[in-house]
C-alpha atoms as a printed R data frame, in Angstrom:
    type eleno elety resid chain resno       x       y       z
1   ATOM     1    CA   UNK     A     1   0.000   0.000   0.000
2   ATOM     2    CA   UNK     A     2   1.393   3.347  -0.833
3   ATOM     3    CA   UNK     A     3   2.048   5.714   1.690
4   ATOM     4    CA   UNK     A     4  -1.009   8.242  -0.409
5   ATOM     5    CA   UNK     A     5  -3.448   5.269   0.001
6   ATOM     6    CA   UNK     A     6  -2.544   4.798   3.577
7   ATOM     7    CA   UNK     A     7  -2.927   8.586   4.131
8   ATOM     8    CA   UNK     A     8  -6.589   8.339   2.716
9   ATOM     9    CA   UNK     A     9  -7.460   5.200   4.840
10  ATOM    10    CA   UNK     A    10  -6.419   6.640   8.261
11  ATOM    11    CA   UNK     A    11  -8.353   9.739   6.960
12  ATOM    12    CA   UNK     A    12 -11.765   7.925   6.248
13  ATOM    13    CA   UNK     A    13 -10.969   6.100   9.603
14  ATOM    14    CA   UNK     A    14 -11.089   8.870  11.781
15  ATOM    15    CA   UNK     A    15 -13.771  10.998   9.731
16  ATOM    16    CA   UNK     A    16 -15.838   7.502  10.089
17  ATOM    17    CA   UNK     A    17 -14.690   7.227  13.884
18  ATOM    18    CA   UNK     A    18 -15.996  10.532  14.500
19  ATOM    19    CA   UNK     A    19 -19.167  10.266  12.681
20  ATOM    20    CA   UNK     A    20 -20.337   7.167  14.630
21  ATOM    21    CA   UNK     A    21 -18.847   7.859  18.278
22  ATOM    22    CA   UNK     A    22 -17.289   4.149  17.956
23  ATOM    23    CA   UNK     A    23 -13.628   4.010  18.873
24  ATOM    24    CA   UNK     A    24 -12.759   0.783  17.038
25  ATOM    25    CA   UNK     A    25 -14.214  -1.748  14.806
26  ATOM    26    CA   UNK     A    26 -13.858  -5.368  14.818
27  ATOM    27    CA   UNK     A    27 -15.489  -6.667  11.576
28  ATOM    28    CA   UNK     A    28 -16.427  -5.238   7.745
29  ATOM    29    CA   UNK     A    29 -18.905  -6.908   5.950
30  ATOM    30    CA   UNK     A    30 -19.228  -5.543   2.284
31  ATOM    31    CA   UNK     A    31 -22.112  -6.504   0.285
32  ATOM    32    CA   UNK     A    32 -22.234  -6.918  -3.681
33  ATOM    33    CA   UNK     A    33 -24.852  -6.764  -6.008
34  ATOM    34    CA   UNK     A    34 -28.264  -8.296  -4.772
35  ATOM    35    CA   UNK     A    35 -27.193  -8.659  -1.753
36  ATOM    36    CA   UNK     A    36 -28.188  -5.123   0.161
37  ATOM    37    CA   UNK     A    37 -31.270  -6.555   1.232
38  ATOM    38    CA   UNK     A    38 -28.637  -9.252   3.751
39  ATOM    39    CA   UNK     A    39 -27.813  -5.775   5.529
40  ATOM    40    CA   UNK     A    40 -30.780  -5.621   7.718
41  ATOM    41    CA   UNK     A    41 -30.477  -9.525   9.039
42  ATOM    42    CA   UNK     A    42 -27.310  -7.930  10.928
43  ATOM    43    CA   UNK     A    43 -28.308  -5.940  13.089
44  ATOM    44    CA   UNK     A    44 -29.903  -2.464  13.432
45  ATOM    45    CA   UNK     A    45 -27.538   0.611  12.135
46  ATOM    46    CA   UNK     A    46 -26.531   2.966  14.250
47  ATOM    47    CA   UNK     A    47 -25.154   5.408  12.068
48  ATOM    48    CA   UNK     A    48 -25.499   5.651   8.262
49  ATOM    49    CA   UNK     A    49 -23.198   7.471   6.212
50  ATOM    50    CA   UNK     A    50 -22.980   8.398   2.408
51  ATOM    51    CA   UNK     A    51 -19.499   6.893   1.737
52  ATOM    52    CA   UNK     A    52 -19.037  10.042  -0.451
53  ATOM    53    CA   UNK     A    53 -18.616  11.674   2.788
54  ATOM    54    CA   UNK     A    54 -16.130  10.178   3.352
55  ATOM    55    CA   UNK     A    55 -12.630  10.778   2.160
56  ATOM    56    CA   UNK     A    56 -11.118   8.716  -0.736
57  ATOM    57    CA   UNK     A    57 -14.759   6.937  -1.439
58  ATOM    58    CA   UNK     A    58 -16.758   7.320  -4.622
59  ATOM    59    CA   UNK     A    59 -19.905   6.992  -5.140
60  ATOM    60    CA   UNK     A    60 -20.598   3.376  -7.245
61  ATOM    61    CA   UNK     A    61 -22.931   3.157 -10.195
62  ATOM    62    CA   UNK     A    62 -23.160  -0.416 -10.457
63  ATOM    63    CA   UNK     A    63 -26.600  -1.513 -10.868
64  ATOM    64    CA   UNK     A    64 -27.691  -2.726  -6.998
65  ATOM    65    CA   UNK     A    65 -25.191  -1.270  -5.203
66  ATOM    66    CA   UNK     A    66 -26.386   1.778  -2.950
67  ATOM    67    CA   UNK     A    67 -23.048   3.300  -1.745
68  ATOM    68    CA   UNK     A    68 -23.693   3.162   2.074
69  ATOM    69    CA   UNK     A    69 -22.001   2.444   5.228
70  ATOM    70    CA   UNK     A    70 -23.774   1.306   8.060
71  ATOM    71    CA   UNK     A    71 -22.412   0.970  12.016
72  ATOM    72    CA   UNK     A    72 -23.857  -1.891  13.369
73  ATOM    73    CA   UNK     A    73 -23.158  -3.488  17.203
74  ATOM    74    CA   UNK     A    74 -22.148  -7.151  16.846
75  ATOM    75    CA   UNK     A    75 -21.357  -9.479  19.657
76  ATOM    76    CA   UNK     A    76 -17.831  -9.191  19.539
77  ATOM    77    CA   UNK     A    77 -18.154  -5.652  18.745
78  ATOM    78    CA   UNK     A    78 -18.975  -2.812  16.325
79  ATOM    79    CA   UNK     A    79 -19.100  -3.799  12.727
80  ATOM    80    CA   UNK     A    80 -19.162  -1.880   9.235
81  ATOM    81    CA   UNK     A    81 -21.312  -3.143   6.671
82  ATOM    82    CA   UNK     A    82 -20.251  -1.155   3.104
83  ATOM    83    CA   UNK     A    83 -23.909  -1.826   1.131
84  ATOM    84    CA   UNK     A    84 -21.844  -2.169  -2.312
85  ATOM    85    CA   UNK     A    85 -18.575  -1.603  -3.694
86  ATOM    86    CA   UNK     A    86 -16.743   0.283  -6.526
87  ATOM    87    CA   UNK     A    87 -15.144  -2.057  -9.331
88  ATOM    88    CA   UNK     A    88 -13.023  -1.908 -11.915
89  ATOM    89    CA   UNK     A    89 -15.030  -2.009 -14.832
90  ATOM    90    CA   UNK     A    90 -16.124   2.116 -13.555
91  ATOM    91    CA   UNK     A    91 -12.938   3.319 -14.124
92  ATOM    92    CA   UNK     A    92 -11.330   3.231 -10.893
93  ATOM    93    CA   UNK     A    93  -8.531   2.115  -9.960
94  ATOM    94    CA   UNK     A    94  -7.140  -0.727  -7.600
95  ATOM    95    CA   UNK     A    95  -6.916   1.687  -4.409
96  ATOM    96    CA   UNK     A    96 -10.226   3.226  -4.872
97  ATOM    97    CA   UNK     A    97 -11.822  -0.415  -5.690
98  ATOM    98    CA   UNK     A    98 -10.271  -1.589  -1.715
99  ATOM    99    CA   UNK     A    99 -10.394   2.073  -0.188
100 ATOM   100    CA   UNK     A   100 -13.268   0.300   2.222
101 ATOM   101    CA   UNK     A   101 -11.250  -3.021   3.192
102 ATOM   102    CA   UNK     A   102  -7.923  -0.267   4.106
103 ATOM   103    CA   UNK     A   103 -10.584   2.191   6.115
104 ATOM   104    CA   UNK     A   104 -12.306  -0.803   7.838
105 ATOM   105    CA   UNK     A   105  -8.748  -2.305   8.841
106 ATOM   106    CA   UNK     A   106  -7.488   1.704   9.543
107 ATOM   107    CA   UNK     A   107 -10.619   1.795  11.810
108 ATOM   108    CA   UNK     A   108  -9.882  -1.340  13.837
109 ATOM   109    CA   UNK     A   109 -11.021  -4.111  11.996
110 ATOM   110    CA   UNK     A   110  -9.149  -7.776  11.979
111 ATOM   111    CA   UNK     A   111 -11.651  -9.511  10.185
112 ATOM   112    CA   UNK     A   112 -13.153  -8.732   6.560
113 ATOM   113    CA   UNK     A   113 -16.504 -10.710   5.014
114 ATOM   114    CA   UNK     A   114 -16.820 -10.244   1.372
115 ATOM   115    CA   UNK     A   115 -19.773 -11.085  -0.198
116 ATOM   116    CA   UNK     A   116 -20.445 -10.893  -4.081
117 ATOM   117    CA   UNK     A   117 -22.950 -11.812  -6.790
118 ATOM   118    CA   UNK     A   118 -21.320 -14.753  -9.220
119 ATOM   119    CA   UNK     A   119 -22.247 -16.846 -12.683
120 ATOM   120    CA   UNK     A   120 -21.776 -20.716 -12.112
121 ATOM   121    CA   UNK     A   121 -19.028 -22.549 -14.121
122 ATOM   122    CA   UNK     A   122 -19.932 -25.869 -12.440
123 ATOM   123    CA   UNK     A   123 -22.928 -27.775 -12.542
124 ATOM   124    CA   UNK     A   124 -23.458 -28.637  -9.005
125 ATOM   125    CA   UNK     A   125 -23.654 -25.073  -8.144
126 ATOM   126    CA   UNK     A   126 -27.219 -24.294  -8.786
127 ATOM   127    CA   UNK     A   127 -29.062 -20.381  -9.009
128 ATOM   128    CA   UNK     A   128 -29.646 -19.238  -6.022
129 ATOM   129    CA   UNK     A   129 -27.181 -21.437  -4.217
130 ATOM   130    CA   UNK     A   130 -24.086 -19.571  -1.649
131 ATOM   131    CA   UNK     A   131 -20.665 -20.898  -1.637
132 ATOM   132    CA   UNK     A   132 -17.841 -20.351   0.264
133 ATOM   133    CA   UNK     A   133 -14.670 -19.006  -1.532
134 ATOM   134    CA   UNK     A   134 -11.887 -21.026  -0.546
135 ATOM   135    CA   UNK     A   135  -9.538 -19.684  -3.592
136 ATOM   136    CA   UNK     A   136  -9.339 -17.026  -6.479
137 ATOM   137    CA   UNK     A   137  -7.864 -16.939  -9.526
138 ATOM   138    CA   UNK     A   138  -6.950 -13.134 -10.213
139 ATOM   139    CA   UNK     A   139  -7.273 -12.572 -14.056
140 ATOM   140    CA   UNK     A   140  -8.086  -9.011 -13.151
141 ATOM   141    CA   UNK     A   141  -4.450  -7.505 -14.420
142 ATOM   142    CA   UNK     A   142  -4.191  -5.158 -11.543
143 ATOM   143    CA   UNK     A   143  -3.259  -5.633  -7.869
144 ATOM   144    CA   UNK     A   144  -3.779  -3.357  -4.862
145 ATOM   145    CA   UNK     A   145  -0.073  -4.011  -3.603
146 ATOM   146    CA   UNK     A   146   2.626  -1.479  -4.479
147 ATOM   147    CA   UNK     A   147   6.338  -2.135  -4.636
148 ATOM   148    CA   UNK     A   148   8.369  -5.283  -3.089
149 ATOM   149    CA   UNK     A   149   5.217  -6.785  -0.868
150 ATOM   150    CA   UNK     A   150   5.868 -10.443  -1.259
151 ATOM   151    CA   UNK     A   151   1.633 -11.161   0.347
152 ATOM   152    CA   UNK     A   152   1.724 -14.548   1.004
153 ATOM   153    CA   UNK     A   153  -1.935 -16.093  -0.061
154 ATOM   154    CA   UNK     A   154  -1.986 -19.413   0.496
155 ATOM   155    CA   UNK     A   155  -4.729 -19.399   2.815
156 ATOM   156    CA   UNK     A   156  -6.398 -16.181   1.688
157 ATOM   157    CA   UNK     A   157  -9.211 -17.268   2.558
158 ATOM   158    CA   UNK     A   158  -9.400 -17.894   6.313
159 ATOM   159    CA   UNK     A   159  -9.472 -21.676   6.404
160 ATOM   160    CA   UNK     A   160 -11.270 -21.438  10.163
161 ATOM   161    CA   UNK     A   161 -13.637 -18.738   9.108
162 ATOM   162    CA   UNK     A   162 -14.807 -21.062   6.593
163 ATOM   163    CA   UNK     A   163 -14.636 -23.462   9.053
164 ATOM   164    CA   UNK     A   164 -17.073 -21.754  10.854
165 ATOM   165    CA   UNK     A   165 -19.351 -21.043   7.977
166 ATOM   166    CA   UNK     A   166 -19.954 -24.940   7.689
167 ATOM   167    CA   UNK     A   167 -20.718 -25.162  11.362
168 ATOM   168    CA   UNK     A   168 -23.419 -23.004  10.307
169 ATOM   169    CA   UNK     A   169 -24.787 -24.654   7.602
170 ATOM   170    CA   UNK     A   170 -22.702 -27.481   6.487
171 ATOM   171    CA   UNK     A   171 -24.091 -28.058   3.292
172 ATOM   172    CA   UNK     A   172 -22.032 -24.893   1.907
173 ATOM   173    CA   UNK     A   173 -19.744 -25.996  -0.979
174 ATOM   174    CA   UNK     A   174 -16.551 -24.381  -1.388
175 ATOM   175    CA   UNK     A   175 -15.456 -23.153  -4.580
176 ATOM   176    CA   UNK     A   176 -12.664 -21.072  -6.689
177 ATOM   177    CA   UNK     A   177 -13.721 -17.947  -7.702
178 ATOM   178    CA   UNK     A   178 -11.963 -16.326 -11.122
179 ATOM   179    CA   UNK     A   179 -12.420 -12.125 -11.124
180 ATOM   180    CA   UNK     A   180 -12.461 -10.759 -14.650
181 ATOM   181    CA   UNK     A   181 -12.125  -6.986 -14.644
182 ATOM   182    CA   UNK     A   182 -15.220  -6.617 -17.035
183 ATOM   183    CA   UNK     A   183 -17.904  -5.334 -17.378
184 ATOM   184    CA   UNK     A   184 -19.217  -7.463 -20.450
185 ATOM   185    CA   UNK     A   185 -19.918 -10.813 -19.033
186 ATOM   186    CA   UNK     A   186 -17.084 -13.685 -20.199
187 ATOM   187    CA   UNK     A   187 -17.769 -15.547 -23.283
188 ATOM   188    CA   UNK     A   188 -18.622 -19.239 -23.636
189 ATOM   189    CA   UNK     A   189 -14.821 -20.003 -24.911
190 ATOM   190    CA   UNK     A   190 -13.493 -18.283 -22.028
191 ATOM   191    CA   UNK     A   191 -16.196 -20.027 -19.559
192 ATOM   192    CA   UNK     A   192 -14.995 -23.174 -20.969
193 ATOM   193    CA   UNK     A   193 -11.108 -21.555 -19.919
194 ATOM   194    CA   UNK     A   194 -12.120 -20.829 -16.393
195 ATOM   195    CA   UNK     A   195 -13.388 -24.358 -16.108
196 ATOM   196    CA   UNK     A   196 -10.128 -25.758 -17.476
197 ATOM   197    CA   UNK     A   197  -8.246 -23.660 -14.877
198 ATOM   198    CA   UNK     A   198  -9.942 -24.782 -12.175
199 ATOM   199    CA   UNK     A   199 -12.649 -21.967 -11.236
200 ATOM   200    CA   UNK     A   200 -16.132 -23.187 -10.117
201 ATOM   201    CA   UNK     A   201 -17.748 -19.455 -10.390
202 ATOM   202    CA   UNK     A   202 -16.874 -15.710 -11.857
203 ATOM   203    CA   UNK     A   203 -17.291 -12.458 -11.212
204 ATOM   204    CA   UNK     A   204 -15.771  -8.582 -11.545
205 ATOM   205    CA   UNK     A   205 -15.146  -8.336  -7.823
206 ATOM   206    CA   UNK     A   206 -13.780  -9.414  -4.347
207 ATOM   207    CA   UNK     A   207 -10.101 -10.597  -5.151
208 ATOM   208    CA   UNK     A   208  -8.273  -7.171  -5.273
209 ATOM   209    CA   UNK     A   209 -10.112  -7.057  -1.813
210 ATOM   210    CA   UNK     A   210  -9.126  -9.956  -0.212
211 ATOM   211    CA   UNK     A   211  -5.446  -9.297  -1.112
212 ATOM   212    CA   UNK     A   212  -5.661  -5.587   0.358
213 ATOM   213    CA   UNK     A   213  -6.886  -7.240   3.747
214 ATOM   214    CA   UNK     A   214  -4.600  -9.689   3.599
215 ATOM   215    CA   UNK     A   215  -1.722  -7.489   2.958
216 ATOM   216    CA   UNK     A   216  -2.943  -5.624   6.008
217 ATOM   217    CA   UNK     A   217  -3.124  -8.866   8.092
218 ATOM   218    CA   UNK     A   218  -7.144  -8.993   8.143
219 ATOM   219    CA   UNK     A   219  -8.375 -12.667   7.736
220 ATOM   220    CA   UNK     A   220 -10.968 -13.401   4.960
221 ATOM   221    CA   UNK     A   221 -14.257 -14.822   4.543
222 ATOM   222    CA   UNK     A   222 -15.910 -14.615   1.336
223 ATOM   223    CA   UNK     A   223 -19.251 -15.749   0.363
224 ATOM   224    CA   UNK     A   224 -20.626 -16.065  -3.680
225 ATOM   225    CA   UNK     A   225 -24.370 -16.530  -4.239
226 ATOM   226    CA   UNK     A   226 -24.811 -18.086  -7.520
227 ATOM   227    CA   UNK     A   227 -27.018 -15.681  -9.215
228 ATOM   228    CA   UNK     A   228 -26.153 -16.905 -13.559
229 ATOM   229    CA   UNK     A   229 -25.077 -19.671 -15.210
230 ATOM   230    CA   UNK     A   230 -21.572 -18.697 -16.696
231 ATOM   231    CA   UNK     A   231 -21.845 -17.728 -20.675
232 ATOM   232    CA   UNK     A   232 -22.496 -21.047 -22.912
233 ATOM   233    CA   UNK     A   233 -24.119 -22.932 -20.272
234 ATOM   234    CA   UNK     A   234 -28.095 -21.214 -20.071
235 ATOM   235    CA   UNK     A   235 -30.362 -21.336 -22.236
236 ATOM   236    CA   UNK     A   236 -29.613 -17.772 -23.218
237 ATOM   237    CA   UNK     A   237 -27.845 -14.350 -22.821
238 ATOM   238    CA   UNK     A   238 -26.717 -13.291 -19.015
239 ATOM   239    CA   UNK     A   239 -29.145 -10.411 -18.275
240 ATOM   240    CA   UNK     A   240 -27.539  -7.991 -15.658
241 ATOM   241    CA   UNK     A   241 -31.857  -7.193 -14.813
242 ATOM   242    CA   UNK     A   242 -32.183 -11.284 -14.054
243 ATOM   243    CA   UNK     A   243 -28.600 -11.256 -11.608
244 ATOM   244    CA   UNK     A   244 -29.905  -8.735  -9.899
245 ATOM   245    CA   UNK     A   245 -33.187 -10.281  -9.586
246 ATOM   246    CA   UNK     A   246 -32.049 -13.681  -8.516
247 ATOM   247    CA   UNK     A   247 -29.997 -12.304  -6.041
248 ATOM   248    CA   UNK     A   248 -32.481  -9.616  -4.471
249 ATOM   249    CA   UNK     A   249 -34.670 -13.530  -4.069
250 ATOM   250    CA   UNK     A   250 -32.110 -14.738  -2.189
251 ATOM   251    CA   UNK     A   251 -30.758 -11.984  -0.301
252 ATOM   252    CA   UNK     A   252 -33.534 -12.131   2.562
253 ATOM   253    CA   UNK     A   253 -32.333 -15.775   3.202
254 ATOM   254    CA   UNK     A   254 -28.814 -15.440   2.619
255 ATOM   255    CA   UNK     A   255 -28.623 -12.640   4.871
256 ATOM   256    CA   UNK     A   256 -29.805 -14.590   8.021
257 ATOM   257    CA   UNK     A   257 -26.902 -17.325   6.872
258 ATOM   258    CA   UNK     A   258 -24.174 -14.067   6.983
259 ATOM   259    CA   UNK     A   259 -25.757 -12.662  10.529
260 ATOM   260    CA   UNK     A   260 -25.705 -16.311  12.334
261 ATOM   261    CA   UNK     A   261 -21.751 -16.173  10.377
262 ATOM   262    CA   UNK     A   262 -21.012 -13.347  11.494
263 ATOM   263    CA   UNK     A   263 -22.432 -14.029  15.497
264 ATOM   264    CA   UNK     A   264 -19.969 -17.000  15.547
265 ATOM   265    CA   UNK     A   265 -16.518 -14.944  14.480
């Protein structure tokens, strides 16, 4: 992280600090597209804040995401829950797309849930249905890690946070998640690519987050609700109106799976 991107972390931090009256936060839960409806399954807000009020956040025009921050008590602590997340595909770049993982951290937190909407590569991973992430593959091109940061990811994603997902439910699959940087939607070939190299779902977020929090020593927990079957494998063209539909479905139910989560880390 470069010492500018720090700068505007600590910055959002204390603005955020001060706008909330809580001294230091424990958890971040961001939410991806469809998935804003999860936010109220944990917990009542405190405080919510336009992140634009914040400093180094911009405002994201992603279809479904709203561009909020809520402060919520949890039983371990106070938590932020970012409802949605800049990307790529808007122009930004790789500190702006993590500027809420480095303020969460900045502001106290150790752990970091990232949740996201994804198209299904793998047959057994049905519409509708959450995974766990247990790997990415980054085919993104970028990387939120400046200069000699060797970030070792070998268990990027928090092998007893995801043990204590299952505990939860443990039908969960696990599954490798491929980023693209987007926004058009991958092609059959390259579905058929993904497949080959071993990812089970795809998406335009979460992996330049998850390497941000690890780089900052955060653990990770990521969870992917299957809202598409990848390019090639439906029985036509991948509708941004029907992701967003499938997940809002899902999102009332998948958010009591993220607050009993969430309770047990």
């Amino acid at each position: 992280m470069s010492v500018q991107a720090h700068a505007r972390a600590r910055a959002a931090a204390d603005r955020l600090r001060s706008r909330t009256g809580v001294d230091r936060y424990t958890t971040a839960v961001i939410l991806g597209s469809g998935w804003n409806a999860a936010a109220d399954a944990l917990g009542a807000s405190g405080v919510e804040i336009d992140v634009t009020q914040l400093p180094g956040f911009v405002e994201p025009y992603a279809l479904g995401h709203q561009g909020l921050v809520r402060s919520v008590s949890g039983h371990r602590g106070d938590m932020l829950v970012f409802l949605g997340r800049p990307h790529l595909y808007e122009g930004h770049d790789a500190d702006t797309v993590v500027h809420s993982v480095r303020t969460a951290v900045a502001a106290g937190a150790d752990t970091v849930v990232l949740t996201n909407a994804a198209g299904s590569l793998d047959p057994n991973l049905e519409v509708g249905q959450l995974a766990l992430v247990a790997d990415h593959i980054n085919l993104t091109g970028r990387s939120p890690v400046v200069g000699p940061r060797f970030v070792d990811l070998t268990d990027a994603y928090s092998p007893e946070l995801r043990a204590v997902a299952r505990e939860v439910d443990p039908s969960l699959p696990e599954a490798v998640y491929a980023a693209l940087p987007g926004p058009q939607f991958e092609t059959p070939a390259e579905a058929r690519m993904l497949r080959t190299l071993g990812a089970d779902l795809v998406g335009m977020s979460t992996v330049l987050e998850t390497i941000a929090a690890r780089e900052l020593g955060a653990s990770v927990l990521a969870l992917s609700l299957v809202t598409n079957l990848a390019a090639g494998l439906g029985r036509g063209p991948i509708l941004p109106e029907d992701v967003l539909r499938t997940g809002r479905a899902a999102a009332t139910e998948a958010g009591v799976l993220l607050a009993d989560v969430v309770k047990k880390i």
